[in-house]
C-alpha positions in Angstrom: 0.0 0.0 0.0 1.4 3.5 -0.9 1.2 5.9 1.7 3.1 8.2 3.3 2.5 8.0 7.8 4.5 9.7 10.3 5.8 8.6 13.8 2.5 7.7 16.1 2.2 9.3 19.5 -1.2 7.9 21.1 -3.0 9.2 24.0 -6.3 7.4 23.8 -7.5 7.7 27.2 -7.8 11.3 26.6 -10.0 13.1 24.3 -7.9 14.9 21.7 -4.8 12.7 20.0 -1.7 14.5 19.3 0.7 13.1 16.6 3.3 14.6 14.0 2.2 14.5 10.3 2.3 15.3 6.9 -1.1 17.2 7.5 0.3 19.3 10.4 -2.8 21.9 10.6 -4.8 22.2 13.3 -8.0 21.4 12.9 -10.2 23.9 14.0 -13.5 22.1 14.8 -12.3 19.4 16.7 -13.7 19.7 20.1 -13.1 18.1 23.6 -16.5 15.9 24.7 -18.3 16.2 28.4 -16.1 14.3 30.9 -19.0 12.8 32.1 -19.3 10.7 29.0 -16.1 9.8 28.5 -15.9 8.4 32.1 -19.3 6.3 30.8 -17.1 4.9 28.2 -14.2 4.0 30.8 -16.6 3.1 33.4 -18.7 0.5 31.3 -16.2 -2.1 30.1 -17.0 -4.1 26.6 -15.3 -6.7 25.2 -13.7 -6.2 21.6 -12.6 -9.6 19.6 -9.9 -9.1 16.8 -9.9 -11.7 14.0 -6.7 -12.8 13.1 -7.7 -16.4 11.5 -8.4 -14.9 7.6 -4.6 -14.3 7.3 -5.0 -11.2 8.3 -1.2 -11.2 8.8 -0.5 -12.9 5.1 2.1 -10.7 2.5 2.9 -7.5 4.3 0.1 -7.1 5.9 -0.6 -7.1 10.0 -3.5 -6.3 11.2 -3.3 -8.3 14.6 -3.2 -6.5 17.5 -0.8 -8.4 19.7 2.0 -11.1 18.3 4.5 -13.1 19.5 8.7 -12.0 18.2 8.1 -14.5 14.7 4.8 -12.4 13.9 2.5 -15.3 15.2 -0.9 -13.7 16.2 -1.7 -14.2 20.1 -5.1 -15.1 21.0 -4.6 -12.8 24.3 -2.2 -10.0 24.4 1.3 -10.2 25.4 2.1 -8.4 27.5 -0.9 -9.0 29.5 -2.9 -6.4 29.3 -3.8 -6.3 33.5 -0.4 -4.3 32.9 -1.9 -1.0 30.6 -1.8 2.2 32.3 -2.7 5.3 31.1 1.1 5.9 30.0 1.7 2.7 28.2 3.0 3.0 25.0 1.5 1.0 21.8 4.7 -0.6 21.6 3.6 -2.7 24.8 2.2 -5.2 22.2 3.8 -5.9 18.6 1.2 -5.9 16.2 -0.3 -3.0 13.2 -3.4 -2.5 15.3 -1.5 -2.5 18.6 -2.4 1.1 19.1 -6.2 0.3 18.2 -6.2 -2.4 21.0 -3.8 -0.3 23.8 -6.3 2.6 23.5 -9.2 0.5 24.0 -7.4 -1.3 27.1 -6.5 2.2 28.5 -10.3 3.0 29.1 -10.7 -0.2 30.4 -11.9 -2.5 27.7 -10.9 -6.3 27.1 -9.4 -7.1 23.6 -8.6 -10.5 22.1 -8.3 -12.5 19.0 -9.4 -15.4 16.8 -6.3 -16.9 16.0 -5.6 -20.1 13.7 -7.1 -23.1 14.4 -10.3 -20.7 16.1 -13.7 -20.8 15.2 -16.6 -18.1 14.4 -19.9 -19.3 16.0 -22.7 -17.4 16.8 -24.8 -19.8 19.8 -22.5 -22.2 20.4 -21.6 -23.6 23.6 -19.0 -25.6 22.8 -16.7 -22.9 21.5 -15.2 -20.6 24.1 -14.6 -17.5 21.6 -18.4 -17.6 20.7 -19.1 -14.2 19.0 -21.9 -14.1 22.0 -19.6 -13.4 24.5 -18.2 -10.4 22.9 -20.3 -7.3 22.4 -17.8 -5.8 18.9 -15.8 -8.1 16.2 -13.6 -6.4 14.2 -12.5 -8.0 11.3 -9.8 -5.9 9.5 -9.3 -7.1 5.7 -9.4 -10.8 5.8 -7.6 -12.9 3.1 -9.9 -16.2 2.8 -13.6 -17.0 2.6 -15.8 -17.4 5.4 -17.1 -20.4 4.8 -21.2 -20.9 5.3 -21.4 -21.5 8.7 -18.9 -18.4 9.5 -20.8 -16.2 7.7 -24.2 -17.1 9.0 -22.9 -16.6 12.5 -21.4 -13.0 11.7 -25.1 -12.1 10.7 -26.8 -13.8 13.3 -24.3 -12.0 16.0 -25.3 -8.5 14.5 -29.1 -9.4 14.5 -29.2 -10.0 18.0 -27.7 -6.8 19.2 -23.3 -7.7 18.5 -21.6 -4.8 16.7 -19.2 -5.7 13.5 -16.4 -3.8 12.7 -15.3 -4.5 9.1 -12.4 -3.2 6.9 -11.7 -4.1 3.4 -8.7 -3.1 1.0 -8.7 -1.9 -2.7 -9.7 -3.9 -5.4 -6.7 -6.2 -6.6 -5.4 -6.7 -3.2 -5.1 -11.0 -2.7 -2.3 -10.8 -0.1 -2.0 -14.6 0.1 -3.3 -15.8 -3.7 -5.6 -17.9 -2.9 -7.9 -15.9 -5.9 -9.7 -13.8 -3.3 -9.2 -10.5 -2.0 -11.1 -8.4 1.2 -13.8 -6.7 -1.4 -14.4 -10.2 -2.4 -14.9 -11.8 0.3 -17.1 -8.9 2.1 -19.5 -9.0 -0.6 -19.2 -13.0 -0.6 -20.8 -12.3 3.2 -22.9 -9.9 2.4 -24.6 -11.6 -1.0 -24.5 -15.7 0.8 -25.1 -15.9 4.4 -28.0 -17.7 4.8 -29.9 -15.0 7.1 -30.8 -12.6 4.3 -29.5 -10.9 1.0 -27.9 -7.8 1.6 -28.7 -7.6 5.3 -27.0 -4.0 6.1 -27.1 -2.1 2.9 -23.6 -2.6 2.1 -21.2 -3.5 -1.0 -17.8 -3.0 -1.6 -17.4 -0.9 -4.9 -14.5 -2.7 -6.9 -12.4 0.0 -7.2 -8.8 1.5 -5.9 -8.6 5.0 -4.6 -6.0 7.4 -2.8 -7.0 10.7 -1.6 -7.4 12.7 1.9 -11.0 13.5 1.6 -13.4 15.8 3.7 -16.6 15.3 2.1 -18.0 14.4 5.6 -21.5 13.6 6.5 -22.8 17.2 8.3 -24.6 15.9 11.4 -23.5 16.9 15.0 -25.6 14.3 16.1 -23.8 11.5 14.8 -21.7 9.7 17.3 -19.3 8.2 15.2 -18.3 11.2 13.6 -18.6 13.7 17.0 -18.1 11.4 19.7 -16.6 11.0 22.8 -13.4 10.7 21.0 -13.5 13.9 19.5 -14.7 15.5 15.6 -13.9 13.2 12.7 -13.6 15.9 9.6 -10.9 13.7 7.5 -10.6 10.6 6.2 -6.8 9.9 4.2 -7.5 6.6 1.7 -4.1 5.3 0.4 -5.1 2.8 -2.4 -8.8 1.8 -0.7 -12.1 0.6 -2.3 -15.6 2.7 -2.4 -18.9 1.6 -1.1 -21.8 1.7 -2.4 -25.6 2.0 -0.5 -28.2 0.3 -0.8 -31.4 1.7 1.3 -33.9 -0.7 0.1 -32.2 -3.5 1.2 -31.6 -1.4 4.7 -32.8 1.7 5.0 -30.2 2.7 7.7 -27.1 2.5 5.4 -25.7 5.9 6.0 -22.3 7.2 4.1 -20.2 8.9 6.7 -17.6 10.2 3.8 -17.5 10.4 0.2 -14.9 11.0 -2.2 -13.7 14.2 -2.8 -16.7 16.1 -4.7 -19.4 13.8 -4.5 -22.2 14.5 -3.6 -23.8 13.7 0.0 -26.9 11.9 -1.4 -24.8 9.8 -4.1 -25.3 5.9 -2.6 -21.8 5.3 -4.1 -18.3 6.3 -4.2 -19.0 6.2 -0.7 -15.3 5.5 2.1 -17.2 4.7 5.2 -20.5 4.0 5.7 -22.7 2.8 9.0 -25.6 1.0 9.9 -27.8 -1.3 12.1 -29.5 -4.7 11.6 -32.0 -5.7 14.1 -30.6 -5.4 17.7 -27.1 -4.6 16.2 -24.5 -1.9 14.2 -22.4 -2.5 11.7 -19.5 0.0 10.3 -17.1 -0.5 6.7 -14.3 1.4 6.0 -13.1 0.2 2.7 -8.9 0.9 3.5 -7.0 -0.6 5.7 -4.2 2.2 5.7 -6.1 4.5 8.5 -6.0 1.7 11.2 -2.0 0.6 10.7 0.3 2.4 13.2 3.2 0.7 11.3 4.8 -1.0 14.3 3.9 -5.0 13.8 6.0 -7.1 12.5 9.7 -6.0 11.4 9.5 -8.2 8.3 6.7 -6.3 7.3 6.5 -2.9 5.3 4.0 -1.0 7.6 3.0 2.7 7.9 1.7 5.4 10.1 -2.1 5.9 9.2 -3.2 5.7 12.9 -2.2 9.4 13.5 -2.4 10.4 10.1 -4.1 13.6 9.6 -3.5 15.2 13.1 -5.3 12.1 14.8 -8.9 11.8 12.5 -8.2 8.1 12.1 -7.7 7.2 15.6 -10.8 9.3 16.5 -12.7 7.8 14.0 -11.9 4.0 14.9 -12.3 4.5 18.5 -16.2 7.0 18.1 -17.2 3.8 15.9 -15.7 1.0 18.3 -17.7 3.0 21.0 -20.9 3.4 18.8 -20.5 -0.3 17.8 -20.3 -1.1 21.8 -23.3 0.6 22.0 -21.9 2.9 24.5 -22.3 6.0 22.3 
């Protein structure tokens, strides 16, 4: 992936992220939120679940929050994260979502993965990482098929109140060749799941964009963009897909940002998009370049998107993990 991410500096337990970038103005409508919600957020912990069984970690990609020295995904974070303070660094874990995962265990969250050899149920008792004991699964661009059963669950978890967290990459982007890249297999999900067609609204465009865009939904009321977290006004894609919207199959899809231009009522060319199914929320982000803090593993090319744009991306991951966690 071509982009160009400075050094990350971190600070999610408080409300504005500071970092050094190539975008280094301030922006001028990013606003602190009431303390009294942000302590809601810390005081009500949730339990986040990382996938890292869809090779999430194959070619030079790594999006695993916490791995062992030979970039092995852990299923629980080592360090153990009883040791987070408020002052740990994201280099406490090894991993390209490391600073995703340390910001959540800063305000007191629980964060773990799927690793290989794990299994994605929805209802089964059997299976100790049973998406029902976890109230947000993030799956950030997996690299092989869901099979039936998998994706059934994913659906089934959503429709009874789970939130799904899902990133994909541009079009073209098979890290492991096995003929199937992240757009593919989101829209494999979200065509063949045996719940229902379509269930949030959602396809990934097949297309391959790079541009810092803030052609941002205008609604003060929306959490995920104005959150505890702080104002979300940018959005950097380096080499990402589009979405597109489809409000008669859900008539909660919402775009959140559009390429540059576009207008806010096109249902396409769309680089982040919500919405809810039954009980539950979903969010896509079609790049996986705004979540990578470039510190996994050292075999790896990685960059700084975590920070990227004087800290939109962290603040936009973190307001929709909260919103997902139904805690905003």
């Amino acid at each position: 992936m071509l982009v160009f991410k400075k050094t990350i500096v971190a600070f999610a337990f408080v409300l504005s992220i500071f970092s050094c970038s190539k975008d280094n103005e301030t922006n001028p409508t990013d606003s602190s939120e009431p303390a009294h919600r942000v302590a809601a957020i810390s005081a009500t912990p949730k339990k986040f679940l990382f996938d890292a069984s869809k090779a999430e970690n194959a070619g030079n990609a790594d999006w695993i929050i916490s791995e062992n020295s030979s970039g092995t995904p852990l299923r629980f974070p080592s360090p153990s994260i009883t040791g987070v303070t408020a002052t740990t660094p994201e280099t406490y874990w090894q991993g390209g979502l490391s600073s995703w995962g340390i910001a959540l265990a800063k305000q007191g969250h629980s964060v773990e993965s799927i690793v290989s050899g794990g299994t994605i149920t929805y209802g089964s008792t059997t299976n100790a990482q049973d998406l029902s004991k976890y109230d947000v699964f993030v799956v950030d661009e997996p690299n092989t098929l869901f099979t039936a059963a998998q994706k059934t669950a994913i659906v089934n978890f959503v429709k009874n109140g789970g939130g799904l967290f899902m990133i994909a990459d541009h079009n073209v982007s098979d890290r492991n060749n096995d003929g199937k890249d992240s757009p593919a297999i989101w829209n494999d999900l979200f065509s063949s799941n045996g719940v229902q067609v379509n269930p949030f609204g959602l396809t990934v465009e097949l297309t391959n964009i790079s541009q810092t865009s803030s052609n941002v939904l205008v609604d003060p009321t929306n959490t995920i963009l104005n959150g505890s977290q702080g104002v979300v006004s940018k959005l950097k894609f380096s080499n990402g897909a589009t979405i597109k919207l489809n409000t008669t199959a859900n008539a909660t899809a919402k775009g959140l940002f559009w390429q540059t231009g576009v207008a806010k009522t096109s249902t396409t060319k769309v680089m982040c998009a919500s919405a809810t199914y039954f009980a539950g929320r979903v969010v896509l982000l079609t790049d996986s370049s705004p979540a990578d803090d470039g510190t996994g593993n050292p075999s790896d090319t990685l960059y700084f998107g975590w920070t990227d744009l004087t800290g939109n991306h962290s603040r936009l991951h973190l307001n929709a993990s909260y919103w997902l966690a139904k805690l905003q």
